[in-house]
mmCIF file as Biopython writes it, N, C-alpha, C and O atoms, coordinates in Angstrom:
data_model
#
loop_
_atom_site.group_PDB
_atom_site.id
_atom_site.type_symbol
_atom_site.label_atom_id
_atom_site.label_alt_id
_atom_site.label_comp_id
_atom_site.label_asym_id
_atom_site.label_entity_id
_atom_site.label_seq_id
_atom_site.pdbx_PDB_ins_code
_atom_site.Cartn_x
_atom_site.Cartn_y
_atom_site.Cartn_z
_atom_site.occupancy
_atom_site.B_iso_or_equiv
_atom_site.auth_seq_id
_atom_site.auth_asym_id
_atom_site.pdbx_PDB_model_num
ATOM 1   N N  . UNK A ? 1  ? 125.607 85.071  89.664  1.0 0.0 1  A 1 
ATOM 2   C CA . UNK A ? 1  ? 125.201 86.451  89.603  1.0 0.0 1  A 1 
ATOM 3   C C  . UNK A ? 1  ? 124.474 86.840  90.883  1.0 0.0 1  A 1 
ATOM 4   O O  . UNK A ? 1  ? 124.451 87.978  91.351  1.0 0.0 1  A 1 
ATOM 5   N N  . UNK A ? 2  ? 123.908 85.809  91.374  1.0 0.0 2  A 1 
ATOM 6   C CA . UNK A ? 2  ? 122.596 86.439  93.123  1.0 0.0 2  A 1 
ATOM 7   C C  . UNK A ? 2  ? 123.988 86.455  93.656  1.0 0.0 2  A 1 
ATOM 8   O O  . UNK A ? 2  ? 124.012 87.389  94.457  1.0 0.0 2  A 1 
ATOM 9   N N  . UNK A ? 3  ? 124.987 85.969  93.618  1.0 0.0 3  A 1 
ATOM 10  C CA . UNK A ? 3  ? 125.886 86.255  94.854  1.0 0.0 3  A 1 
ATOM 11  C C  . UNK A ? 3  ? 126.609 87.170  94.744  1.0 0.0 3  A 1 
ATOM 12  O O  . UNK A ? 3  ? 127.248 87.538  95.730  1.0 0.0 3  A 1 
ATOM 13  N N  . UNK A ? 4  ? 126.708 87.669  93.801  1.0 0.0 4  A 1 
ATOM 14  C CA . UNK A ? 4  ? 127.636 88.980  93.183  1.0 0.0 4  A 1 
ATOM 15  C C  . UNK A ? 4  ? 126.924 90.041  93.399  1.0 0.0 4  A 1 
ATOM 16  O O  . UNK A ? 4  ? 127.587 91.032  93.704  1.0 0.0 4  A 1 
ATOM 17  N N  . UNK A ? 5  ? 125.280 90.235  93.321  1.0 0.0 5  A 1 
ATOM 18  C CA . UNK A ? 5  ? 124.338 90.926  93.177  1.0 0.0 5  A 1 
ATOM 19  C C  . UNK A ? 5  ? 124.398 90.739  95.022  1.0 0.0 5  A 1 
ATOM 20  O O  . UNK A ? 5  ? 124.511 91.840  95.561  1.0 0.0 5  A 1 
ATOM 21  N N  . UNK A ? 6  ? 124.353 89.809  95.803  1.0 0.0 6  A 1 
ATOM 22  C CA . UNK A ? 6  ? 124.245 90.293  97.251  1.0 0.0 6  A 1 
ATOM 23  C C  . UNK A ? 6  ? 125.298 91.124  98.044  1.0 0.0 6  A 1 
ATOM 24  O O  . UNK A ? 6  ? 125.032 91.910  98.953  1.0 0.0 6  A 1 
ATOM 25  N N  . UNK A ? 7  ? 126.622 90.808  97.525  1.0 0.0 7  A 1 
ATOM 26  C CA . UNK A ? 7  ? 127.602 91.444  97.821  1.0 0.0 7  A 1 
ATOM 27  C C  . UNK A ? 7  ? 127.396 93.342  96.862  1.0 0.0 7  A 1 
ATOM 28  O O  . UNK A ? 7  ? 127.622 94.459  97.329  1.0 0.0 7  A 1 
ATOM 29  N N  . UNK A ? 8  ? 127.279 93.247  96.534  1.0 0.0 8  A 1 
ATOM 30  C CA . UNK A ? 8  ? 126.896 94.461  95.806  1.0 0.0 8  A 1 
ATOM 31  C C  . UNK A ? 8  ? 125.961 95.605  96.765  1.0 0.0 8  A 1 
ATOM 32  O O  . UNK A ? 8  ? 126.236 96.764  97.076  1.0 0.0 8  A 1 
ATOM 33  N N  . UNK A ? 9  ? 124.586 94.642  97.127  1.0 0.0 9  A 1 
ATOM 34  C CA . UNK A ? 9  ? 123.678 95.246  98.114  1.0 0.0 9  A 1 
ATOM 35  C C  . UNK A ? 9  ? 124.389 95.374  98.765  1.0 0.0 9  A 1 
ATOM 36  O O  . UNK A ? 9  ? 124.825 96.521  98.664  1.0 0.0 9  A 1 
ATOM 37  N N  . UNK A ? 10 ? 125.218 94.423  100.039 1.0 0.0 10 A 1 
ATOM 38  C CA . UNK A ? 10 ? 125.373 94.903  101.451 1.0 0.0 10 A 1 
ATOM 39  C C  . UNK A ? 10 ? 126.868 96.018  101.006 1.0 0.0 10 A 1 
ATOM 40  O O  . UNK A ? 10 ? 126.803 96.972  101.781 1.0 0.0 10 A 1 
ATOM 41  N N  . UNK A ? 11 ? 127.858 96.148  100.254 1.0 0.0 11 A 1 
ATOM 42  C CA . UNK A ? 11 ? 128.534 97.134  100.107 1.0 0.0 11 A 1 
ATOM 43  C C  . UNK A ? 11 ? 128.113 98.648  100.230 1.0 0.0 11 A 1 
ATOM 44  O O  . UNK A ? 11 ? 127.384 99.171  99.387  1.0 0.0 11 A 1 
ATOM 45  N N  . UNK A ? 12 ? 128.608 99.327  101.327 1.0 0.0 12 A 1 
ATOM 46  C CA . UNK A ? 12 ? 128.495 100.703 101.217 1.0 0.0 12 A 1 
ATOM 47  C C  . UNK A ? 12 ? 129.485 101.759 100.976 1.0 0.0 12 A 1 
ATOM 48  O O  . UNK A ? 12 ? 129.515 102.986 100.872 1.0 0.0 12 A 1 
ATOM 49  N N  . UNK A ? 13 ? 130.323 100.703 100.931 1.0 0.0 13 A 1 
ATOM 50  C CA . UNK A ? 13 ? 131.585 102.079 100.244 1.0 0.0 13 A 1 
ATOM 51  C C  . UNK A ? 13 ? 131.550 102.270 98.487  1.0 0.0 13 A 1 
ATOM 52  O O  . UNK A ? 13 ? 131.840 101.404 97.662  1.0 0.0 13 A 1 
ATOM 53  N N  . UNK A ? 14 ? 131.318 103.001 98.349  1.0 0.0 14 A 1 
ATOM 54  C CA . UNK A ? 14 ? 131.151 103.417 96.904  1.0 0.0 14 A 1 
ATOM 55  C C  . UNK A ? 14 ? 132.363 102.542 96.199  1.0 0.0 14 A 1 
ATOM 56  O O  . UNK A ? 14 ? 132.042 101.384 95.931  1.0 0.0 14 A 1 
ATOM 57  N N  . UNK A ? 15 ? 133.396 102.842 95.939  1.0 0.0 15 A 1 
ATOM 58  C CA . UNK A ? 15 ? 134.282 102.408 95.262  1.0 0.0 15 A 1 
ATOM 59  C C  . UNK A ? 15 ? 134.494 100.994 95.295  1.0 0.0 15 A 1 
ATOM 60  O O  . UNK A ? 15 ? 134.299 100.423 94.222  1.0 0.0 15 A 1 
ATOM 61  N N  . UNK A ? 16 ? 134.897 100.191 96.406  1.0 0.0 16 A 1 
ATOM 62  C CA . UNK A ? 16 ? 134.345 98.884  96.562  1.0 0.0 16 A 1 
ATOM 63  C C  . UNK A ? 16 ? 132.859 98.621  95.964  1.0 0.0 16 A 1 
ATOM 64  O O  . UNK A ? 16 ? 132.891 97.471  95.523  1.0 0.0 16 A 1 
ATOM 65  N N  . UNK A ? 17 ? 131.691 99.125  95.773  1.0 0.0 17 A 1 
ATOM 66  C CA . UNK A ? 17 ? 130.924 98.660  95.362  1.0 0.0 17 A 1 
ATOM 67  C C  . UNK A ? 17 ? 130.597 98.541  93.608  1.0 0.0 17 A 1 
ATOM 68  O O  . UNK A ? 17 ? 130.009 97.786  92.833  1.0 0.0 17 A 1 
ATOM 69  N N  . UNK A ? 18 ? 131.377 99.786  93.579  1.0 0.0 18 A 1 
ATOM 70  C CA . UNK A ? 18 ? 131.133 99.847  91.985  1.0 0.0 18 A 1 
ATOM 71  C C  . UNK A ? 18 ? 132.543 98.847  91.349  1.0 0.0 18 A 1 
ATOM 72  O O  . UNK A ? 18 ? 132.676 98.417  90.203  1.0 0.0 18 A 1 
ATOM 73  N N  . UNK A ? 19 ? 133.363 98.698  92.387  1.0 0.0 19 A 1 
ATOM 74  C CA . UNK A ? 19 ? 134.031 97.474  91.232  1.0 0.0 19 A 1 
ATOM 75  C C  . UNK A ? 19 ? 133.415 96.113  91.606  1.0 0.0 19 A 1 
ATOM 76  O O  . UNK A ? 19 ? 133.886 95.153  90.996  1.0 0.0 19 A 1 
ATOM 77  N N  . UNK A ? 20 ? 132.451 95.868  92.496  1.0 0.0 20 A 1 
ATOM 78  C CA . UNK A ? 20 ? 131.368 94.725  92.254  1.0 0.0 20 A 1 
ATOM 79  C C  . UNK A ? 20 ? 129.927 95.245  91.357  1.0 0.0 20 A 1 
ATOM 80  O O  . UNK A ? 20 ? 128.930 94.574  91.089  1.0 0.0 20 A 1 
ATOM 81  N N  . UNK A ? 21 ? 130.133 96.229  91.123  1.0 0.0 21 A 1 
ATOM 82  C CA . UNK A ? 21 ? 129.236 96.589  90.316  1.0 0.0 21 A 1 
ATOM 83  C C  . UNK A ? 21 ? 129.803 95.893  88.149  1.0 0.0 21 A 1 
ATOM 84  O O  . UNK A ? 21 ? 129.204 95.513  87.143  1.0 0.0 21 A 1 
ATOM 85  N N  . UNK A ? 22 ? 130.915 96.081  88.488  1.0 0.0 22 A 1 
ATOM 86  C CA . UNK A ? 22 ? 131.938 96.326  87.063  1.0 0.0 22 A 1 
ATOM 87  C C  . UNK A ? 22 ? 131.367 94.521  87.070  1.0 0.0 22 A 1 
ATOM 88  O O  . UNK A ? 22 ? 130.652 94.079  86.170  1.0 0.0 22 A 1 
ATOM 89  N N  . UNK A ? 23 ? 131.864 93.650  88.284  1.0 0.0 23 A 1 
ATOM 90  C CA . UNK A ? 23 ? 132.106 92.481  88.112  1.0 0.0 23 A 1 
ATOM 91  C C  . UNK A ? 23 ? 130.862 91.859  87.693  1.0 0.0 23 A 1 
ATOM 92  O O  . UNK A ? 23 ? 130.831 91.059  86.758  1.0 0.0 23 A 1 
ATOM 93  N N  . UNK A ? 24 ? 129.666 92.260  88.469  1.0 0.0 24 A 1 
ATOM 94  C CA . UNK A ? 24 ? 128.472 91.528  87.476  1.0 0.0 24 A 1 
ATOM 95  C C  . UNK A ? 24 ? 127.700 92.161  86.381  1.0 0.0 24 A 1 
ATOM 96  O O  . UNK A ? 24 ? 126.747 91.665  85.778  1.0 0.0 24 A 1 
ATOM 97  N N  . UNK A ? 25 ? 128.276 93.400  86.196  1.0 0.0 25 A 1 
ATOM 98  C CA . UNK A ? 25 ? 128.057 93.421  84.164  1.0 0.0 25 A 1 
ATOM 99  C C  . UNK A ? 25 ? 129.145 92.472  83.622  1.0 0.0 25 A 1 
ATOM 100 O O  . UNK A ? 25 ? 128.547 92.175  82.587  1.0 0.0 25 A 1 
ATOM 101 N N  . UNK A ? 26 ? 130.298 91.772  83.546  1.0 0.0 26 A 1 
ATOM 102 C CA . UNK A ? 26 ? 131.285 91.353  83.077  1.0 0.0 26 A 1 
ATOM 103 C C  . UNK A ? 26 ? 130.287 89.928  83.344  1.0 0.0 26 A 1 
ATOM 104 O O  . UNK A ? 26 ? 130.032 89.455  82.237  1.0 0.0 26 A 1 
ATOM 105 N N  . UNK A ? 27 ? 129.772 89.261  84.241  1.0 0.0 27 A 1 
ATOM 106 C CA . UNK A ? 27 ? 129.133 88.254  84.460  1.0 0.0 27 A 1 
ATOM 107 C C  . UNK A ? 27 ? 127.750 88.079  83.747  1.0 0.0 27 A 1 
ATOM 108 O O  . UNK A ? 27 ? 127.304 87.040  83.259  1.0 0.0 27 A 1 
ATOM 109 N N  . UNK A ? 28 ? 127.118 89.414  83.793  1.0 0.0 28 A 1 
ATOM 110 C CA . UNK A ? 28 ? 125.875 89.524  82.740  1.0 0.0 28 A 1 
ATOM 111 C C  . UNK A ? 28 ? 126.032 89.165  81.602  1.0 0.0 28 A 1 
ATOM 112 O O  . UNK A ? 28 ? 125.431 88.289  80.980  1.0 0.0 28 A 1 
ATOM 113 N N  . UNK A ? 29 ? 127.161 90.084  81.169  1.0 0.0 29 A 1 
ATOM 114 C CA . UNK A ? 29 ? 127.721 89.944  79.313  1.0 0.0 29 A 1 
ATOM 115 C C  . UNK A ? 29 ? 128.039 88.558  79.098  1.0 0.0 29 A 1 
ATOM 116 O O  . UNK A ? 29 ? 127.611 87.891  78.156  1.0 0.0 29 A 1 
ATOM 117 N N  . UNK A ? 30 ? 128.848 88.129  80.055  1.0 0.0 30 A 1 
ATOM 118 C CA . UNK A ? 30 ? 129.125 86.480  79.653  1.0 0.0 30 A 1 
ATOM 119 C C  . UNK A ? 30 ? 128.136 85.050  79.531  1.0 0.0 30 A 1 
ATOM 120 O O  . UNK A ? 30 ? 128.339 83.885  79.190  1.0 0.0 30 A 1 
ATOM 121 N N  . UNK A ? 31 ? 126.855 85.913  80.057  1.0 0.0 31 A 1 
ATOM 122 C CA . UNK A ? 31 ? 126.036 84.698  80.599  1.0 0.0 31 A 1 
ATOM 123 C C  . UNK A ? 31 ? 124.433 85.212  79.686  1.0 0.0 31 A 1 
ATOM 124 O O  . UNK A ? 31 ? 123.559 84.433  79.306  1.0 0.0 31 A 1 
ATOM 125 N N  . UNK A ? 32 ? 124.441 86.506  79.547  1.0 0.0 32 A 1 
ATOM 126 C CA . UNK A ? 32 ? 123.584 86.722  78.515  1.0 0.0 32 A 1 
ATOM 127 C C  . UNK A ? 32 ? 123.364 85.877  76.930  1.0 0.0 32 A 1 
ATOM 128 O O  . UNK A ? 32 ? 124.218 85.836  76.045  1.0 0.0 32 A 1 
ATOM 129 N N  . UNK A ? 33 ? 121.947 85.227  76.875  1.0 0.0 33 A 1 
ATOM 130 C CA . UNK A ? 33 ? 122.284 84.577  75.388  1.0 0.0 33 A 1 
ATOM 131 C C  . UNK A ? 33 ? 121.834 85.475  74.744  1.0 0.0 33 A 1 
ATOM 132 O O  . UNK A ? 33 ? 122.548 85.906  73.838  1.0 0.0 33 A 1 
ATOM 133 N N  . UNK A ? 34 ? 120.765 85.967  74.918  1.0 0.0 34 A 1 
ATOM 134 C CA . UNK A ? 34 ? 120.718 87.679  73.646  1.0 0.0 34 A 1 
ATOM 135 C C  . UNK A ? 34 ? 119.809 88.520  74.391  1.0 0.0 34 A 1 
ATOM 136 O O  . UNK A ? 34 ? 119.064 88.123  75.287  1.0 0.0 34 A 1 
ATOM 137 N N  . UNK A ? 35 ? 119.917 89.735  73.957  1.0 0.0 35 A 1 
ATOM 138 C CA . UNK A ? 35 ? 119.255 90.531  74.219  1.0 0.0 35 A 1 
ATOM 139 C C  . UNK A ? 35 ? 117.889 91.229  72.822  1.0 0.0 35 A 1 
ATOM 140 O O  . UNK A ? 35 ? 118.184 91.734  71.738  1.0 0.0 35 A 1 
ATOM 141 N N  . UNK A ? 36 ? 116.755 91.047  73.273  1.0 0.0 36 A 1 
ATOM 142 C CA . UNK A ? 36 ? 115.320 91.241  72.879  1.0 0.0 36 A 1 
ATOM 143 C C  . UNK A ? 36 ? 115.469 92.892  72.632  1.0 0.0 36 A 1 
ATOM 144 O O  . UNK A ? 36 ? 115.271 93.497  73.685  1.0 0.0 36 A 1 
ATOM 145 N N  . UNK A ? 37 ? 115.755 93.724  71.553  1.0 0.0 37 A 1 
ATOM 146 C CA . UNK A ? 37 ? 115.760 94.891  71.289  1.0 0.0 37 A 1 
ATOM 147 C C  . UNK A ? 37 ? 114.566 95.802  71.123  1.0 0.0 37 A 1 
ATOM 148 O O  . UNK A ? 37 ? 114.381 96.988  71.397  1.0 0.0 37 A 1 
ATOM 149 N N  . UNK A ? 38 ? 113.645 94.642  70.462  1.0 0.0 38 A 1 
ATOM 150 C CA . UNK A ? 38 ? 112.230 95.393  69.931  1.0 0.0 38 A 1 
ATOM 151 C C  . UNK A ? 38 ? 111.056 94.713  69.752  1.0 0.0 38 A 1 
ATOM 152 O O  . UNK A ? 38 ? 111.078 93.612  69.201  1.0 0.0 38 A 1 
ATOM 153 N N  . UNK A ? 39 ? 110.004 95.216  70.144  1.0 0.0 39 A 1 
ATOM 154 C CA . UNK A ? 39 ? 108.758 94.261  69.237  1.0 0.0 39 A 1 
ATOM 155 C C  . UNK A ? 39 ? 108.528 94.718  68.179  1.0 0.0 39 A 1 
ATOM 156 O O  . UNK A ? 39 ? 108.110 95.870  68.065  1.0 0.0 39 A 1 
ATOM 157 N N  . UNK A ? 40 ? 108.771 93.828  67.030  1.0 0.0 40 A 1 
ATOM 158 C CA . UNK A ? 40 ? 108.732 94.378  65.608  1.0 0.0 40 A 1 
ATOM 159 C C  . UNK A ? 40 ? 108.372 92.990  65.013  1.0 0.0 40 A 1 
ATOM 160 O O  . UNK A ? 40 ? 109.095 91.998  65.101  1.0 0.0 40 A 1 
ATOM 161 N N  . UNK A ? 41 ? 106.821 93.062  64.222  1.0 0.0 41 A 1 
ATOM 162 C CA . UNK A ? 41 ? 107.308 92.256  63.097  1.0 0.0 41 A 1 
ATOM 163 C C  . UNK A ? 41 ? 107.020 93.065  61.780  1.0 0.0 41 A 1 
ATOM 164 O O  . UNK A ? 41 ? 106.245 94.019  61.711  1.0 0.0 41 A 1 
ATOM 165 N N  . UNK A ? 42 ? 107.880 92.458  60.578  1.0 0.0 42 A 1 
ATOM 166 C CA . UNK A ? 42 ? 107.835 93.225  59.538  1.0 0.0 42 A 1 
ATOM 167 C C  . UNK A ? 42 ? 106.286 93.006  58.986  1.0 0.0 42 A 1 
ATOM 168 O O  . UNK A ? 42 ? 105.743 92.073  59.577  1.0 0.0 42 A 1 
ATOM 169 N N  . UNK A ? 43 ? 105.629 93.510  58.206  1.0 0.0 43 A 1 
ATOM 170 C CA . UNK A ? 43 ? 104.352 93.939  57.520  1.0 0.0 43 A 1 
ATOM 171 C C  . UNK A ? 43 ? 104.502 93.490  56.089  1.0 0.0 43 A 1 
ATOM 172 O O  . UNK A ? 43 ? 105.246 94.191  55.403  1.0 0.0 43 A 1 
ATOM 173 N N  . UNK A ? 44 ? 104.023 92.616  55.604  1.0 0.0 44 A 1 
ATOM 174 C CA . UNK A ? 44 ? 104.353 91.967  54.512  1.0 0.0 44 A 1 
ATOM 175 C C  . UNK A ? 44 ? 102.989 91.798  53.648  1.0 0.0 44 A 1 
ATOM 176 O O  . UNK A ? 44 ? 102.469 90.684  53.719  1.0 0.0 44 A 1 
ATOM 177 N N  . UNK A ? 45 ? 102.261 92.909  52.730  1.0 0.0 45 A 1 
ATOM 178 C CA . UNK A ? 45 ? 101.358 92.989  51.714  1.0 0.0 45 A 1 
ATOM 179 C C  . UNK A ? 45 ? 101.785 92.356  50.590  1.0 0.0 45 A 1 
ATOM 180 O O  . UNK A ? 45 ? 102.962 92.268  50.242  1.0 0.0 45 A 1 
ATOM 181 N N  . UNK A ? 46 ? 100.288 91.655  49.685  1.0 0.0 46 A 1 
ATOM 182 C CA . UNK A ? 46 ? 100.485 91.480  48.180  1.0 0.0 46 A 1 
ATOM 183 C C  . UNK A ? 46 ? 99.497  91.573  47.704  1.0 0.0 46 A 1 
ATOM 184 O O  . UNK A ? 46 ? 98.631  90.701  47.779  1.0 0.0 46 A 1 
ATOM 185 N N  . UNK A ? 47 ? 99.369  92.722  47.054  1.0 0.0 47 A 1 
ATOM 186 C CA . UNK A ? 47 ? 97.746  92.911  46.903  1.0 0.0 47 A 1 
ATOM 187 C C  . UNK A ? 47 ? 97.897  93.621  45.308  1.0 0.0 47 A 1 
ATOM 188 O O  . UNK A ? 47 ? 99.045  94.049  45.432  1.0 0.0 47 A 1 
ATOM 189 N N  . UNK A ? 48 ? 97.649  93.861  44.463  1.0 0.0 48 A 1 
ATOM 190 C CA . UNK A ? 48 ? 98.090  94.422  42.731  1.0 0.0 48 A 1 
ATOM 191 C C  . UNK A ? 48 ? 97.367  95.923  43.473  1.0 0.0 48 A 1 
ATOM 192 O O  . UNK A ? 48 ? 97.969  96.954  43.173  1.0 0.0 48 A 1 
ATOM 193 N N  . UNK A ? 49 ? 96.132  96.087  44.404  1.0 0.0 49 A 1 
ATOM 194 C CA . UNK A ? 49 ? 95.622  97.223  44.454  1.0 0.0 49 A 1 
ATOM 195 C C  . UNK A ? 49 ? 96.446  98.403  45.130  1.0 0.0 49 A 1 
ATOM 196 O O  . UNK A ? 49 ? 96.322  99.595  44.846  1.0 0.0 49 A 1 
ATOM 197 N N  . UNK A ? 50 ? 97.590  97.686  46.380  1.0 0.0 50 A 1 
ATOM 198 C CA . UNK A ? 50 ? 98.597  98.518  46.853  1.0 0.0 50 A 1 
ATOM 199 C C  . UNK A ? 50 ? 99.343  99.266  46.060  1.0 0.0 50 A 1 
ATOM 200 O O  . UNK A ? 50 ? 100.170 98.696  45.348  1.0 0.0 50 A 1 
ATOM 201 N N  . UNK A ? 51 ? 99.214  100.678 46.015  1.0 0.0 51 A 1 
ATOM 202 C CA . UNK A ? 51 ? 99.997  101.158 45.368  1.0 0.0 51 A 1 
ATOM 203 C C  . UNK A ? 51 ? 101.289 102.167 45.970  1.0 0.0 51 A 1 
ATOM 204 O O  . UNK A ? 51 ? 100.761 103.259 46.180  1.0 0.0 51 A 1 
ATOM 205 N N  . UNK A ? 52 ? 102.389 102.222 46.239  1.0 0.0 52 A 1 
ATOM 206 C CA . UNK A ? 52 ? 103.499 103.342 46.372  1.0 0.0 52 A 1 
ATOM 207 C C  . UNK A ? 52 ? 104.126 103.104 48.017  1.0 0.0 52 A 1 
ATOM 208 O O  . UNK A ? 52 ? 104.747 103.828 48.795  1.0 0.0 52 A 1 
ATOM 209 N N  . UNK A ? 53 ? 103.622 101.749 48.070  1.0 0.0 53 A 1 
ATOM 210 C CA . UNK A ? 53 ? 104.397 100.950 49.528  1.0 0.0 53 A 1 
ATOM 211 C C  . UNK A ? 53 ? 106.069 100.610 49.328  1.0 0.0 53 A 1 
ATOM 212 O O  . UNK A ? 53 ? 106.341 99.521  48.823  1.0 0.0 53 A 1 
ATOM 213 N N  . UNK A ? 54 ? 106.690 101.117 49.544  1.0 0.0 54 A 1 
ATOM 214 C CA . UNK A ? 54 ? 108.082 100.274 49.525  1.0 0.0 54 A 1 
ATOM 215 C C  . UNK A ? 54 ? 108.361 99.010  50.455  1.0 0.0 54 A 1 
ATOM 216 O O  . UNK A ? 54 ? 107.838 98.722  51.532  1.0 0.0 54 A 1 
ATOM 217 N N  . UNK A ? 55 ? 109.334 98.343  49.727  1.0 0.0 55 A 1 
ATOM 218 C CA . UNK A ? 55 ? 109.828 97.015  50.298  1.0 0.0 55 A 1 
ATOM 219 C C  . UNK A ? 55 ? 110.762 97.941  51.361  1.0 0.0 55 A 1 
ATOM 220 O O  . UNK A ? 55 ? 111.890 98.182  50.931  1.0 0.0 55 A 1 
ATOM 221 N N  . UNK A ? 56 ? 110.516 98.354  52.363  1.0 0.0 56 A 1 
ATOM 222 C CA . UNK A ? 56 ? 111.048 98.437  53.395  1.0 0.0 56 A 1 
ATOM 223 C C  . UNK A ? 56 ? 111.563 98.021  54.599  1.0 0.0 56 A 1 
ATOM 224 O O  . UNK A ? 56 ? 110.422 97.698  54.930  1.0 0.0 56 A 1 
ATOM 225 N N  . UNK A ? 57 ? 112.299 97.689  55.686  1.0 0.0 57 A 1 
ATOM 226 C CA . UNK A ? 57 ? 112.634 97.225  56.590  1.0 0.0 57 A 1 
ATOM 227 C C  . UNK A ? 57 ? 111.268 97.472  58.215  1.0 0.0 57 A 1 
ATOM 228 O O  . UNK A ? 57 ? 110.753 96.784  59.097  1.0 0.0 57 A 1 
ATOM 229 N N  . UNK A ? 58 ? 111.267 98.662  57.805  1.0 0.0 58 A 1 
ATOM 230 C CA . UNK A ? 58 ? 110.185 99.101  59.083  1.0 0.0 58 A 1 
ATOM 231 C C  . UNK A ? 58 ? 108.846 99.870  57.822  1.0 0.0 58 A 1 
ATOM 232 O O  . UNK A ? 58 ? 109.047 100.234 56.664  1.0 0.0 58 A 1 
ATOM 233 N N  . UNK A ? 59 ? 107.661 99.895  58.550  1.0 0.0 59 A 1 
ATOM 234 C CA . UNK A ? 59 ? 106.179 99.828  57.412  1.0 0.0 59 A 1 
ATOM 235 C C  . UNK A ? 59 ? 106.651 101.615 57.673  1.0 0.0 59 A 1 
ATOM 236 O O  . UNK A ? 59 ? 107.250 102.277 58.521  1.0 0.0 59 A 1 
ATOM 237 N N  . UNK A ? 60 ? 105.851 101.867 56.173  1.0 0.0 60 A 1 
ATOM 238 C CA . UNK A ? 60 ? 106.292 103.086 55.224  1.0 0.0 60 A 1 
ATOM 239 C C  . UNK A ? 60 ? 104.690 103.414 55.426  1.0 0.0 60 A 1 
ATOM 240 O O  . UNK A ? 60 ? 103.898 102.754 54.754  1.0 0.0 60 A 1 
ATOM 241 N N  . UNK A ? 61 ? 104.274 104.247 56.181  1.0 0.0 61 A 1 
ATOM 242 C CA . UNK A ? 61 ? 102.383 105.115 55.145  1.0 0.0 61 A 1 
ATOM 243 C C  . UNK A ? 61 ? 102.436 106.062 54.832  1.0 0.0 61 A 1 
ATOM 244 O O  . UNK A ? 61 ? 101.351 106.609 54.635  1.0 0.0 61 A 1 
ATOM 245 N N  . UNK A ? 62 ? 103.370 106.659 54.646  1.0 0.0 62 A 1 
ATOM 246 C CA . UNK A ? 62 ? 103.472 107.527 53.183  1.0 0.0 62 A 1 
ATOM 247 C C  . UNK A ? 62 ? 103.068 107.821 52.411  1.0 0.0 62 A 1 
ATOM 248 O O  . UNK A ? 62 ? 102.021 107.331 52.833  1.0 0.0 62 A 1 
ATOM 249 N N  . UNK A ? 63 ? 102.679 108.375 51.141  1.0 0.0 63 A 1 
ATOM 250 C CA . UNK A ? 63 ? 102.354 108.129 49.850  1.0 0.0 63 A 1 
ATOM 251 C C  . UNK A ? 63 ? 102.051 106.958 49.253  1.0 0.0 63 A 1 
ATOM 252 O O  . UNK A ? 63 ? 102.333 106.699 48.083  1.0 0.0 63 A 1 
ATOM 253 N N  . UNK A ? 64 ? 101.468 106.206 50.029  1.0 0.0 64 A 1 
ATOM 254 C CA . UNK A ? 64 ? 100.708 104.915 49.654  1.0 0.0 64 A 1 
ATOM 255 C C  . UNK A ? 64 ? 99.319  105.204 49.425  1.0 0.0 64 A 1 
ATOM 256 O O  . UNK A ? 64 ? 98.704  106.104 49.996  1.0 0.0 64 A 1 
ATOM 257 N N  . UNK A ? 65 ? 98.707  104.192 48.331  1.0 0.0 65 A 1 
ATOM 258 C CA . UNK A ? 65 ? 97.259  103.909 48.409  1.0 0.0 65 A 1 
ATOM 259 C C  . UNK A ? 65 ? 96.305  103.156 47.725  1.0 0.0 65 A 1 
ATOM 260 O O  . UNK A ? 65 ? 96.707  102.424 46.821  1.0 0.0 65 A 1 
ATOM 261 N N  . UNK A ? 66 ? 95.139  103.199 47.984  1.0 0.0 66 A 1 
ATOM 262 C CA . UNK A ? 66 ? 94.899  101.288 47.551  1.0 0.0 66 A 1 
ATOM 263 C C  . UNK A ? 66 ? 94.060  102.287 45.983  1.0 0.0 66 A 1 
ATOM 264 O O  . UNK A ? 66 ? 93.604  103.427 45.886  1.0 0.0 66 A 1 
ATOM 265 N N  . UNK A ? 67 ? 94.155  101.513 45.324  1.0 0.0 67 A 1 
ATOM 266 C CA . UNK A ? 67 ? 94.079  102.043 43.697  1.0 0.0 67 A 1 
ATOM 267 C C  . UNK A ? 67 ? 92.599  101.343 43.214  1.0 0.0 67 A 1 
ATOM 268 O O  . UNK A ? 67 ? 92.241  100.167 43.159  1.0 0.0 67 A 1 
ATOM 269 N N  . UNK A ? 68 ? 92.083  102.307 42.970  1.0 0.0 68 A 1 
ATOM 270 C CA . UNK A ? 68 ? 90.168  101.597 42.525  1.0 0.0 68 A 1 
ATOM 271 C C  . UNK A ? 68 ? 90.384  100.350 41.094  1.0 0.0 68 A 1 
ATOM 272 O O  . UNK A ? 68 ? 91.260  100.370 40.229  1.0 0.0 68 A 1 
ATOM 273 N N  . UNK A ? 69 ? 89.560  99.627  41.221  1.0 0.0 69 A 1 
ATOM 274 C CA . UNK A ? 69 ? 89.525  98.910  40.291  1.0 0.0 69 A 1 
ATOM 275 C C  . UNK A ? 69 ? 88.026  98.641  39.755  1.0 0.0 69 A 1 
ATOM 276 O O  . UNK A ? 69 ? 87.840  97.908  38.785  1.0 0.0 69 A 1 
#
């Protein structure tokens, strides 16, 4: 990829460059092991006082609330 990526820099003809441009996304995609989308971790309560939280994928505060006892 640095050598694909140097040829890329010194190119100044547009069209020549963007099909070395094409060639190291095609080299990225192949050599990528994953791609990191988000910082997320899920929020996971157990409490009897929580009340109106859904089991959701991403945290809900909504119409939630902690219930007197």
């Amino acid at each position: 990829m640095d050598e694909i990526f140097a040829r890329m820099l010194g190119e100044t003809d547009y069209q020549k460059r963007y099909e070395i441009v094409k060639e190291w996304y095609n080299e990225f995609w192949d050599t990528l092991p994953y791609i990191k989308t988000i910082n997320y971790s899920r929020l996971h309560l157990a409490n009897k006082s929580l009340q109106g939280y859904p089991d959701t994928i991403q945290p809900f505060f909504c119409n939630i609330w902690i219930e007197e006892q």
